[in-house]
C-alpha positions as CSV (number, residue, x, y, z in Angstrom):
1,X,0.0,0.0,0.0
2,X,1.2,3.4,-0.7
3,X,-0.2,6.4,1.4
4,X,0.3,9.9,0.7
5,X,0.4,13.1,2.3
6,X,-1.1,16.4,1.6
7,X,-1.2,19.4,3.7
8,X,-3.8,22.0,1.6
9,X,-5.5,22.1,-1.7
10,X,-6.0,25.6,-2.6
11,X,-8.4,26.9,-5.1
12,X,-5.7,28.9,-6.8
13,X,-2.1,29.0,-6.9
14,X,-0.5,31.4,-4.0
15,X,2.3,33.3,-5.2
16,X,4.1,32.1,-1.9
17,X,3.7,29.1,-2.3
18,X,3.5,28.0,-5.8
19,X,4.2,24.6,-5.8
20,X,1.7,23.5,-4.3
21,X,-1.7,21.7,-5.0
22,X,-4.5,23.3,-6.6
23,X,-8.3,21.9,-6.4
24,X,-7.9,21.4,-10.2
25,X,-4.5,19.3,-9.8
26,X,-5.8,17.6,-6.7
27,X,-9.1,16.7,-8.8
28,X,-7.5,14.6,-11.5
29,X,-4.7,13.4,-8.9
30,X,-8.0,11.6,-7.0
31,X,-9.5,10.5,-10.3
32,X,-6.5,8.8,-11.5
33,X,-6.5,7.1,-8.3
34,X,-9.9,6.2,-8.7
35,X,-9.8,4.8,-12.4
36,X,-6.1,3.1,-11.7
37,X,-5.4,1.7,-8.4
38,X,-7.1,1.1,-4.9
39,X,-8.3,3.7,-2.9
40,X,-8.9,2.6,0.4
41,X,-9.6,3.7,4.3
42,X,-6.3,3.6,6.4
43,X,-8.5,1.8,9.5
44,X,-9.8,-0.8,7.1
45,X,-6.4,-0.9,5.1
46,X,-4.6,-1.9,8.4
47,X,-7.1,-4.3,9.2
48,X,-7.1,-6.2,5.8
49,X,-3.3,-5.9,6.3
50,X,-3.0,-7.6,9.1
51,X,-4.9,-10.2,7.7
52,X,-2.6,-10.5,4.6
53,X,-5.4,-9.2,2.6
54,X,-4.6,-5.6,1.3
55,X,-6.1,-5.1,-2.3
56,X,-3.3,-4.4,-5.4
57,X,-2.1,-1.7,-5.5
58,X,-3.9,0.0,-2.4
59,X,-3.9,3.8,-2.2
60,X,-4.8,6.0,1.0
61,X,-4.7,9.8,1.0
62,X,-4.0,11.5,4.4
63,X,-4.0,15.1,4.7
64,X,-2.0,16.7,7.8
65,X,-2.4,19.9,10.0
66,X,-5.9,20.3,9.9
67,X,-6.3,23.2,7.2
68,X,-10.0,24.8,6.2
69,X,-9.1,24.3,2.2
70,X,-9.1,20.5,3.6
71,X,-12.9,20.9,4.5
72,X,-13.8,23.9,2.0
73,X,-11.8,22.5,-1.2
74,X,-10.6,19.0,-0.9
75,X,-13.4,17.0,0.7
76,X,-15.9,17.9,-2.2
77,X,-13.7,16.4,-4.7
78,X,-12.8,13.4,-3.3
79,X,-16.4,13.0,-2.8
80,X,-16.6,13.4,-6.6
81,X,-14.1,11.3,-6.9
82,X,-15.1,8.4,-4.5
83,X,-12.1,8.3,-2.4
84,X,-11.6,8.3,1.3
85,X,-9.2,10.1,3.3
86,X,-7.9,10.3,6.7
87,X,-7.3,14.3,8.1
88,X,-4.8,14.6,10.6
89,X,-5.9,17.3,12.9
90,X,-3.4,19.4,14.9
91,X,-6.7,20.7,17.7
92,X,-4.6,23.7,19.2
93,X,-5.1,25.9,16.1
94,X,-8.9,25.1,15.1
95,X,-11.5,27.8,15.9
96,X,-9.3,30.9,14.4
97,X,-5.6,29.9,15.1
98,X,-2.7,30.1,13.1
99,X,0.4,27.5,12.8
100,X,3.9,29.1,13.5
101,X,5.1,28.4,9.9
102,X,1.7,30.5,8.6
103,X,2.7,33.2,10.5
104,X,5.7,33.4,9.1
105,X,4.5,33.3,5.8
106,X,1.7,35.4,6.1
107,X,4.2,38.1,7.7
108,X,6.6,37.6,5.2
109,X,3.6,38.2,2.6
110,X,2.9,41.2,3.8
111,X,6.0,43.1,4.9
112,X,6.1,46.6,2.8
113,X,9.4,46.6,0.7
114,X,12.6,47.4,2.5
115,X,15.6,46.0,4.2
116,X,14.4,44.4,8.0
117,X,16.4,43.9,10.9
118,X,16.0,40.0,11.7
119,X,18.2,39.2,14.7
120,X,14.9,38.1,16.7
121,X,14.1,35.3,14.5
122,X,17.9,34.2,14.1
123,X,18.8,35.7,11.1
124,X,20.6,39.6,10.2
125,X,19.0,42.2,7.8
126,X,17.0,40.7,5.4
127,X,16.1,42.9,2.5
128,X,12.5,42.2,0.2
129,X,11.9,43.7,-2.9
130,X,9.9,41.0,-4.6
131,X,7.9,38.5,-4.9
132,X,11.0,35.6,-5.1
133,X,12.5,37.4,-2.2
134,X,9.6,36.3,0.0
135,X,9.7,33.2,-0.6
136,X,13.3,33.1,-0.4
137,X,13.0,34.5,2.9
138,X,9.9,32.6,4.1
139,X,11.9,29.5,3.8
140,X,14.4,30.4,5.6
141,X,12.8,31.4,8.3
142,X,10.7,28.7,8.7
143,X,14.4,26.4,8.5
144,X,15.9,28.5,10.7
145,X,13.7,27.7,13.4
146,X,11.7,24.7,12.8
147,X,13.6,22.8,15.6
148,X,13.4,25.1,18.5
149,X,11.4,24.2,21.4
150,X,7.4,26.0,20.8
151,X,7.1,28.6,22.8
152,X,10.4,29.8,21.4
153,X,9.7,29.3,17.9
154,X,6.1,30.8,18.3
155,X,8.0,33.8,19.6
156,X,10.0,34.3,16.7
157,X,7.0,33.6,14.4
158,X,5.4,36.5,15.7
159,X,8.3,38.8,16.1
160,X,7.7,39.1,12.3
161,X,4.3,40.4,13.0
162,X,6.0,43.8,14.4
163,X,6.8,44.4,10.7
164,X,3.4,43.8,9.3
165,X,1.0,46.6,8.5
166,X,-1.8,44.7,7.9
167,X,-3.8,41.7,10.2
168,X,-2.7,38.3,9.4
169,X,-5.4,35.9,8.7
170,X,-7.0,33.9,11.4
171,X,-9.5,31.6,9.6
172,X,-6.6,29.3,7.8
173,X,-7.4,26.3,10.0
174,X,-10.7,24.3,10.3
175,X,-13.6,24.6,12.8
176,X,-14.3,22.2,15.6
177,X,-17.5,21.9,13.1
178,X,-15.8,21.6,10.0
179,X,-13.9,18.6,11.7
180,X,-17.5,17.2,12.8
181,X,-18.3,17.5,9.5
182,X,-15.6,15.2,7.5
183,X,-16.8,12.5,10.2
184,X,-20.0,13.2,9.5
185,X,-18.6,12.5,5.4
186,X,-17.2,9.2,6.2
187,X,-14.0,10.4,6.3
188,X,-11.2,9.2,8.7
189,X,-10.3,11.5,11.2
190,X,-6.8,11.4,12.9
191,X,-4.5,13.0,16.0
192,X,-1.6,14.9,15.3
193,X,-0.8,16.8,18.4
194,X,-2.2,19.7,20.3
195,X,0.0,21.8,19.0
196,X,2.3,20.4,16.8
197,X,5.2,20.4,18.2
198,X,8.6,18.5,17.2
199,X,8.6,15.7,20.0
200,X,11.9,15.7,20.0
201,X,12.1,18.9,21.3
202,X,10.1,18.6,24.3
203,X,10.8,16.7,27.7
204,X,9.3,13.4,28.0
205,X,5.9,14.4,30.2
206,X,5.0,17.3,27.7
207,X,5.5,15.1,24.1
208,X,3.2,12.5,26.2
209,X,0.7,15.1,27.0
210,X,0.8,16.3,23.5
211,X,0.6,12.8,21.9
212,X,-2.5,11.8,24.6
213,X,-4.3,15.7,24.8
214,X,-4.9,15.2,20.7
215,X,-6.5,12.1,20.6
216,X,-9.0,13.2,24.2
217,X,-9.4,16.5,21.9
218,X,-10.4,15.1,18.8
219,X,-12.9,12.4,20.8
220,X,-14.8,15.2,22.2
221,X,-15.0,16.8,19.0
222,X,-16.2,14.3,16.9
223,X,-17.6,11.6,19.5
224,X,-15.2,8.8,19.3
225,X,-11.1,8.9,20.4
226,X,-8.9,8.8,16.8
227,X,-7.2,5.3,15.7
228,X,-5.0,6.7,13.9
229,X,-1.5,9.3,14.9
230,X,0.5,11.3,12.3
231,X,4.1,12.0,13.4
232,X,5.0,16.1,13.5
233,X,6.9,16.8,10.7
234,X,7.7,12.9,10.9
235,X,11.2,12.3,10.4
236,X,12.5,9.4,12.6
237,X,15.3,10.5,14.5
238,X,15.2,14.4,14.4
239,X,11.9,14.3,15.2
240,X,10.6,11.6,17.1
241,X,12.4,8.7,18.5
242,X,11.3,4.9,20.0
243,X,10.2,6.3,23.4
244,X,7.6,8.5,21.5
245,X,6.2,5.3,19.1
246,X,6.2,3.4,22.9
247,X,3.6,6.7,23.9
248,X,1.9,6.3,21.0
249,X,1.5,2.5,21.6
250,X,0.5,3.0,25.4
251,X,-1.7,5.9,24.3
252,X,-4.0,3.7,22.7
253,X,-3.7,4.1,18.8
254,X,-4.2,1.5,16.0
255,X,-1.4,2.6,14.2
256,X,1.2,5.8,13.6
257,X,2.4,7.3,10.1
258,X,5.8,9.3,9.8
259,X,6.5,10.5,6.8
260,X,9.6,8.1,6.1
261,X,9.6,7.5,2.0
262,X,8.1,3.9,1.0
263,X,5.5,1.8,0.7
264,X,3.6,-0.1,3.4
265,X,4.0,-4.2,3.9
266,X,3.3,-7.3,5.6
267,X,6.0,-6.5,8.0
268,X,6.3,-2.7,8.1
269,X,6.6,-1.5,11.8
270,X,2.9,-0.4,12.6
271,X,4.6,2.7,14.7
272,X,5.8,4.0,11.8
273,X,4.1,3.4,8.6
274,X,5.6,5.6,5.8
275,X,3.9,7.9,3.4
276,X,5.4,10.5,1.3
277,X,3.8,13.6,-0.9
278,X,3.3,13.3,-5.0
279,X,4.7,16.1,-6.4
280,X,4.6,15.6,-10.1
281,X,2.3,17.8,-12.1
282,X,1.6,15.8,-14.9
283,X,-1.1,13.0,-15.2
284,X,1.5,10.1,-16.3
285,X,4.6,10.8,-14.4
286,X,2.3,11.2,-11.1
287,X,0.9,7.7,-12.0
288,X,3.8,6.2,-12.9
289,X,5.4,7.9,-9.9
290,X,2.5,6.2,-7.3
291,X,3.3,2.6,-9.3
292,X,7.0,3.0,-9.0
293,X,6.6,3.5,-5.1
294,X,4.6,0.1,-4.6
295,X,8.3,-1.8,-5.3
296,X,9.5,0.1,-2.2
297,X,8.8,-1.7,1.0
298,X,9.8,-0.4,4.1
């Protein structure tokens, strides 16, 4: 089985961020899955594998973070479509919050032209002039301090905000209602933190309160506790270790997904299940991308 991972589906391309999905992309992405391989729930996918009974070439989609476009955009087309998905829902930010990485983009997006002073977010002057210098500098913000421990990254995130003459947008992630509703769709709904931290970063009690507090947050939401856990940021080893799969396990979960590259087998560790994101834009080379994967078993 291959799973993939998705984060938003805009309607249009954003000029920060233009490599990535668009509702029309995303829209014959799900119908090629439809009309070529498997689409399949990740509960009843894990269940059929443990059985030793997965369908060929089983596909699951998984979104993370928790996004409105996920509600707004994506789940209509995959309804189109015919194909399930599971939303892994970071609950800290629903109801009007913003991720840290947002802010920085959104900040960044809106700084008037000039050169900025950047020692509070770890960098010197910084100067923006254009559109490609945004980005530029987005990124490396968002680099420079992806691995710092929250409240100190948030800090910086919103240091940015100083420079910003205009209110950054506070209705990029989903409702506790718009979550309610994707259950309410039939689609899989999954933990990913309170606040998407990187576990790694955080002392043993606090990653097993975040790994715990998600799944009691998302069963009062939609009326039954998650099966399913989605790794922050989800690289084995800089961001999660063994003690944090043992959490997991002890917190009650089916199964967990990190986003290690392959595909999932017989004997994959069920802790750490890979998925990994398509990112060809044409019809044929994403296909033959998705087909190519199912030879590589983790």
């Amino acid at each position: 089985m291959v799973v993939l991972i998705y984060h938003r589906v805009h309607p249009a391309i954003d000029p920060m961020a233009p490599n990535e999905v668009t509702a029309e992309v995303f829209e014959w992405q799900m119908n090629l899955l439809r009309d070529f391989l498997t689409p399949i729930d990740l509960v009843e996918a894990i269940a059929l594998r443990d059985q030793g009974n997965l369908p060929q070439h089983a596909v699951a989609v998984t979104f993370d973070d928790g996004y409105a476009d996920n509600f707004d955009v994506a789940l209509p087309i995959l309804q189109r479509a015919g194909v399930p998905a599971t939303f892994f829902v970071t609950t800290g930010f629903l109801d009007g919050g913003r991720m840290w990485n947002d802010t920085v983009t959104e900040a960044v997006r809106h700084l008037p032209e000039g050169t900025f002073d950047l020692r509070d977010v770890g960098l010197g002057p910084r100067t923006v002039t254009d559109l490609r210098s945004r980005r530029e500098l987005s990124r490396e913000i968002i680099k420079s301090i992806k691995h710092l421990a929250p409240d100190d990254r948030q800090a910086k995130a919103d240091a940015l905000g100083a420079f910003c003459r205009e209110t950054l947008p506070r209705n990029l992630m989903m409702t506790r209602g718009q979550v309610r509703g994707l259950a309410a769709a039939g689609m899989t709904v999954g933990a990913h933190t309170l606040t998407h931290p990187i576990l790694k970063a955080l002392p043993a009690a606090e990653a097993r309160c975040e790994i715990e507090g998600g799944r009691r947050e998302l069963g009062a939401i939609i009326g039954n506790e998650p099966q399913l856990f989605a790794y922050p940021n989800g690289r084995p080893g800089s961001d999660y270790g063994p003690d944090h799969c043992a959490m997991v396990q002890a917190a009650g979960y089916l199964a967990a997904f990190s986003t290690i590259r392959g595909a999932v087998g017989p004997r994959t560790d069920q802790w750490q299940l890979p998925r990994f994101t398509p990112w060809d834009r044409t019809r044929w080379r994403f296909l033959a991308r998705l087909l190519l994967e199912y030879g590589n078993v983790a």
